[in-house]
C-alpha positions in Angstrom: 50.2 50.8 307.0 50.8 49.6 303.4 48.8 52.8 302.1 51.0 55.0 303.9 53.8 53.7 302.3 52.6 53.6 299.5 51.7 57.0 299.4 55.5 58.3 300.5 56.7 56.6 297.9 54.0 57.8 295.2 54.6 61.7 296.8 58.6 61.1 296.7 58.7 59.6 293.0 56.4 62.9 292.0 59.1 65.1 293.8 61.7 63.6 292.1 60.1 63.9 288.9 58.9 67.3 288.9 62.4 68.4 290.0 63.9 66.6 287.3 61.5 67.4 284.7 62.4 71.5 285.8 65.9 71.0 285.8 65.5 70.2 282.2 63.6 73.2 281.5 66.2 75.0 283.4 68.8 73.6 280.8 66.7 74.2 278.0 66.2 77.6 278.7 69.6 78.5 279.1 70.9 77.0 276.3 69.0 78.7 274.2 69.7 81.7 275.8 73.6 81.2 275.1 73.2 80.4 271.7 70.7 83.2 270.7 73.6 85.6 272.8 76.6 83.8 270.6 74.9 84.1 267.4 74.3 87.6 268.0 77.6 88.8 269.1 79.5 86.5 267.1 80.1 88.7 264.0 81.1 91.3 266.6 83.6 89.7 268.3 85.2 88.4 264.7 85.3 92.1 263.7 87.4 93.1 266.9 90.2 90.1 266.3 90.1 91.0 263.0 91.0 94.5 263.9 93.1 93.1 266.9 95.2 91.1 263.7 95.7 93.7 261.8 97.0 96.0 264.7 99.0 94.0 265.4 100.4 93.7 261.8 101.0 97.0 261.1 102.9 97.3 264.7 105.1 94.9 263.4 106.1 96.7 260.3 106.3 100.5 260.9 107.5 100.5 265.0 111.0 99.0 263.8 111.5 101.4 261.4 110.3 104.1 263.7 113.1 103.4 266.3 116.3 102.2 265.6 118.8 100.5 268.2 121.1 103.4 268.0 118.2 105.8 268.9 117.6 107.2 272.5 114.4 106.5 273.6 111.7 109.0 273.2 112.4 111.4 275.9 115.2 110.6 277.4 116.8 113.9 276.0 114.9 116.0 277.8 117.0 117.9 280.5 116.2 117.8 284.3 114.7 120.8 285.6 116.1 123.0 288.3 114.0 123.1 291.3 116.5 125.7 293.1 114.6 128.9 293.6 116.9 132.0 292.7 117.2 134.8 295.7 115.1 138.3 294.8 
């Protein structure tokens, strides 16, 4: 009785251990997998808000001199077009 007790307890203790020894290994893994994927695509993305910033910069300047208040907007002088057919 005491053997089979001790047994469940000695198989239980190895399940718990193997599980928690490969959810470590599962961590490990991907850790390292997100650092060797940041590290790689790091320069690119610091490229792209680089480019985003100066966008964004030269938006600033030019689109106010572009369009003033007093200006229409861009295509709002176009003239509605007739849809009426004329008679033949």
């Amino acid at each position: 009785m005491k053997r089979k007790i001790l047994f469940g307890i000695a198989i239980f203790l190895l399940l718990l251990f193997g599980t928690g020894l490969s959810a470590m290994w599962l961590l490990n893994q991907t850790s390292r997998t997100y650092s060797e994927t940041h590290r790689m695509f790091h320069q690119h993305v610091s490229h792209l808000n680089s480019l985003r910033f100066e966008t964004s910069a030269i938006n600033t300047h030019y689109l106010p001199d572009m369009f003033s208040a007093d200006d229409p907007l861009p295509g709002s002088s176009l003239r509605s077009c007739s849809t009426t057919a004329s008679p033949i």
